[in-house]
Structure formats: structure tokens, C-alpha cells
C-alpha positions in Angstrom: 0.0 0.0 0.0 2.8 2.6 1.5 4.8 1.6 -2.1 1.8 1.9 -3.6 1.0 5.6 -2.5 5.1 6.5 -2.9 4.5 5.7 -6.5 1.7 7.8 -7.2 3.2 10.8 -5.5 6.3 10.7 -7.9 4.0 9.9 -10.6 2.6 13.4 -9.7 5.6 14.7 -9.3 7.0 14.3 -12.5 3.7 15.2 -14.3 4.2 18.4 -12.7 8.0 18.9 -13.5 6.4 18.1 -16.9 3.8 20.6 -16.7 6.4 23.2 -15.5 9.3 22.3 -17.9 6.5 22.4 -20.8 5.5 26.2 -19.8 8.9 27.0 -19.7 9.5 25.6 -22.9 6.7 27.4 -24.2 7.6 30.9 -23.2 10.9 30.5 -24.0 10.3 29.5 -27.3 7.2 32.1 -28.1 9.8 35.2 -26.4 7.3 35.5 -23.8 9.8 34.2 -20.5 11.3 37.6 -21.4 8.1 39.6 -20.5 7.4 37.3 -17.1 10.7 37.5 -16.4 10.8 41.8 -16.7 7.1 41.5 -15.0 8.7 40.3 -11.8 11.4 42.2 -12.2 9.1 45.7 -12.2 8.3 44.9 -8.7 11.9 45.0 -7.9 12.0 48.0 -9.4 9.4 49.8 -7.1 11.8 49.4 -4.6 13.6 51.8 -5.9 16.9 49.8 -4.1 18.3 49.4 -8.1 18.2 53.3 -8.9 21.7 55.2 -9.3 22.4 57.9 -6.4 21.3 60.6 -7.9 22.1 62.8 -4.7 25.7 61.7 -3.9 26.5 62.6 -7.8 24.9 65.9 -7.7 27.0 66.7 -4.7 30.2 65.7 -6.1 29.5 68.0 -9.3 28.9 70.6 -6.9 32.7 70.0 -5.2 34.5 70.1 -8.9 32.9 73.4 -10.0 33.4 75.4 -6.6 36.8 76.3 -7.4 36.7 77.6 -11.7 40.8 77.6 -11.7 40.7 73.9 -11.0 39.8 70.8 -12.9 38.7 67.3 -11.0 40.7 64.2 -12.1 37.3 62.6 -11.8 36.0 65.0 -14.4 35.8 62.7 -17.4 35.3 64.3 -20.9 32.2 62.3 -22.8 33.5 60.9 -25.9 31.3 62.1 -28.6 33.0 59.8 -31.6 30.0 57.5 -31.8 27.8 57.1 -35.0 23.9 56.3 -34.7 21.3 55.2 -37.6 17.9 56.7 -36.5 14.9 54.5 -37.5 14.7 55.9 -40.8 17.9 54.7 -41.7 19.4 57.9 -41.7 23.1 58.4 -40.2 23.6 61.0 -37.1 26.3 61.7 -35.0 26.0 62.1 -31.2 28.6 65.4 -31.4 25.4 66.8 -33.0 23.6 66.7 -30.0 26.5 68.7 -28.0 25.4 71.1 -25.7 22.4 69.5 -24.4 22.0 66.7 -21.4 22.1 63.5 -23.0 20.2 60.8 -21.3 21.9 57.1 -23.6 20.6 53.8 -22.7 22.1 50.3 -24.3 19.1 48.1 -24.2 17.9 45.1 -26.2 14.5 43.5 -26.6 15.5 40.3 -25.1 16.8 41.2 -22.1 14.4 41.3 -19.0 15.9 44.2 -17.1 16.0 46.7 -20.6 11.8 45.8 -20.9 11.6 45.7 -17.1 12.8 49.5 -16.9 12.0 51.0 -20.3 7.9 52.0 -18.9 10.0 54.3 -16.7 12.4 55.9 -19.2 9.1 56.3 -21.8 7.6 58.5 -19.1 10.8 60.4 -18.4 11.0 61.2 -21.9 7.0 62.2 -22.1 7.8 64.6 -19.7 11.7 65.6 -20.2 11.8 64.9 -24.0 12.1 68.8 -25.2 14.5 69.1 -22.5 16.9 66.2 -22.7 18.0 63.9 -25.8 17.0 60.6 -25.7 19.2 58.1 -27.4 17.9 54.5 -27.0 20.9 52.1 -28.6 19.5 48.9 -29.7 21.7 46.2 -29.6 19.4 43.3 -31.4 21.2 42.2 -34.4 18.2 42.6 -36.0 17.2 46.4 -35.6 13.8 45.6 -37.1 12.8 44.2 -33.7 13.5 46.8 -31.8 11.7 49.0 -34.2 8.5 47.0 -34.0 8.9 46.8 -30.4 9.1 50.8 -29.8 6.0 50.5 -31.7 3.8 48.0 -30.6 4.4 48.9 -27.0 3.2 52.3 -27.9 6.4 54.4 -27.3 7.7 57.2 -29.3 11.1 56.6 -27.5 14.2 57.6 -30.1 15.8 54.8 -30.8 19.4 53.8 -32.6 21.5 51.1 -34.2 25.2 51.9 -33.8 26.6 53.1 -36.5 30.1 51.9 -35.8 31.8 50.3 -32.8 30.4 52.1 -29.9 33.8 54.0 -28.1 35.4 52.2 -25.3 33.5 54.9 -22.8 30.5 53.3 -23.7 31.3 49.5 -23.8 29.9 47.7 -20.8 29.1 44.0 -20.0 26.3 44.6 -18.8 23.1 45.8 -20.2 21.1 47.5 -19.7 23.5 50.2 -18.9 22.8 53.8 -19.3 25.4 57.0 -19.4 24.3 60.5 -19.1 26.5 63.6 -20.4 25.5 67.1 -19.0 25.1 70.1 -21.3 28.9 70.7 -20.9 30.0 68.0 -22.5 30.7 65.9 -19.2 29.9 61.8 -18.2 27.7 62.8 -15.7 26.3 59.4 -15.1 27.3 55.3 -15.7 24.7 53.4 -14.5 24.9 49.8 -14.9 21.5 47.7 -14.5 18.3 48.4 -14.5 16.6 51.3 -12.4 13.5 53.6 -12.5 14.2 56.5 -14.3 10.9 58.2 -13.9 11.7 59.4 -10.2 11.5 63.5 -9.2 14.9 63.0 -7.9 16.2 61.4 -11.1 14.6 64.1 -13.3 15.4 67.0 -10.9 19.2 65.6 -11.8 18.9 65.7 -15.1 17.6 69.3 -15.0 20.5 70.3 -13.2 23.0 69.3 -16.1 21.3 71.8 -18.2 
């Protein structure tokens, strides 16, 4: 009887390992683990715990320009040698956005923590878009994916292949990672991970680079 009843239990056991390893097989072959992955990983988000200190960087911009005769060692120049291809195909540089904050995230559309975060960067650039240029670098082989994915999600987020090999500035191993460069021409920001971008503090700090 007690062999009996052990047998049945693995036989359930099993039949759900099957059930499970079938769903995951499922989403992962439809794309859609990506999405329940970045789901759960929104929650995280709300934490805030993942968002860059905003505060401690403000403050340390404030130390370098107290004194004009002196330059920081930590001041790093942003690197502006880096070629973009808009979604109409058309070739831009990122020296022509010099002179205004620059807010540029490397994202892709399968990775979990680049969907799980973009919600917040579309609202940032609802509201900071006039203000700030937005340069979303795909790094899908295939840009067309990323194109139908700024669109089907209903963003009007600008968004970039890169034109040419992306300077070493802007090379991480990790995505998503985002880099912001004030209006005078300096890395303000490396941020590595994912984060909510939509914050008053976050956007308060990118008004300040103006």
C-alpha cells in the first residue's frame, strides 16, 4: 500500500516537473519568458533599491565646480565619436547633440531588465523629452525588432542602431546600462543595471546638467 502511495506521488511529481518544464518551454520559445521575467522584475524595481544615487552625484559636481581655476581628475570628458542610424535609416552623430543633457541607454529587446525598466524611461521622456535627448541604442542584431517593439508597445522613444563600434567609454558587460552627459560636455552618469528612471529626484538631476 505505502509503495503503492510513494508511486503515485512521484508519478505526480513528475507530471508536474512536466507541466512546469513544458510552460517553460513554451515561453521561451514564443519570447514571452522575457516579458514574465521583466514582469517580476518591475516589482523589484518599485523598490527603488536598483536606482543610481542621484544625490551623492549631484553633490560631487557641486565639489569640482566650486573652485573655476581647478579641474577634477574625476571630471571625465564624454566621448562624442560614436555614430547612430535613426529608424529611418538615416546616419547621425552624437557630437550633433552637443550642448544638451544627454540621457543614452544600451538596451535590447530580449533582455528582461532593458523591458523591465523602459515603462520608466518612456515616461521620463514624455515629460523631459524637449528638454533632454533621448538616445535608446538597440543592440538586437536585427534592428527591425527593436523598431517593432518601440512601436507595438506604444512608445515614441528615439531609438538607434550603432553606426560603428560604440567607443570604449561606452562599452559595458552589462546591459542595460545607461550613461548620461550634462550640457557641458561631461559623463555625468554610468549606471549599470536596470533602475527607475521616472523618479522626481532622477529628473530634478537631469535638469540640473542643463
Amino acid at each position: 500500500m505505502n509503495d503503492t502511495k510513494k508511486d503515485n506521488n512521484s508519478r505526480k511529481t513528475w507530471i508536474q516537473y512536466g507541466i512546469i518544464g513544458a510552460i517553460a518551454l513554451t515561453l521561451y520559445i514564443t519570447g514571452l519568458h522575457t516579458e514574465v521575467i521583466a514582469f517580476a522584475q518591475r516589482g523589484l524595481l518599485a523598490t527603488g533599491i536598483m536606482n543610481p544615487d542621484v544625490e551623492e552625484v549631484a553633490v560631487n559636481r557641486n565639489m569640482e565646480g566650486r573652485d573655476s581655476t581647478q579641474v577634477s581628475p574625476d571630471l571625465v570628458k564624454a566621448d562624442f565619436n560614436f555614430d547612430l542610424i535613426n529608424e529611418q535609416g538615416k546616419m547621425i552623430s552624437l557630437a550633433d547633440l552637443k550642448g544638451k543633457v544627454i540621457f543614452i541607454n544600451m538596451w535590447a529587446t530580449w533582455c528582461p531588465p532593458c523591458i523591465a525598466e523602459m515603462p520608466s524611461i518612456d515616461r521620463l521622456h514624455e515629460e523631459l523629452g524637449d528638454e533632454v535627448a533621448f538616445v535608446m541604442v538597440s543592440l538586437d542584431q536585427d534592428f527591425e525588432k527593436a523598431k517593432a517593439f518601440n512601436k507595438n508597445r506604444g512608445y515614441n522613444l528615439p531609438i538607434y542602431a550603432p553606426g560603428n563600434n560604440p567607443p570604449a567609454m561606452y562599452q559595458s558587460t552589462t546591459i542595460p546600462t545607461t550613461y548620461v552627459i550634462g550640457a557641458d560636455g561631461n559623463l555625468a552618469l554610468i549606471h549599470k543595471g536596470m533602475a527607475d528612471y521616472s523618479t522626481s529626484d532622477f529628473k530634478e538631476f537631469l535638469i540640473s546638467l542643463k
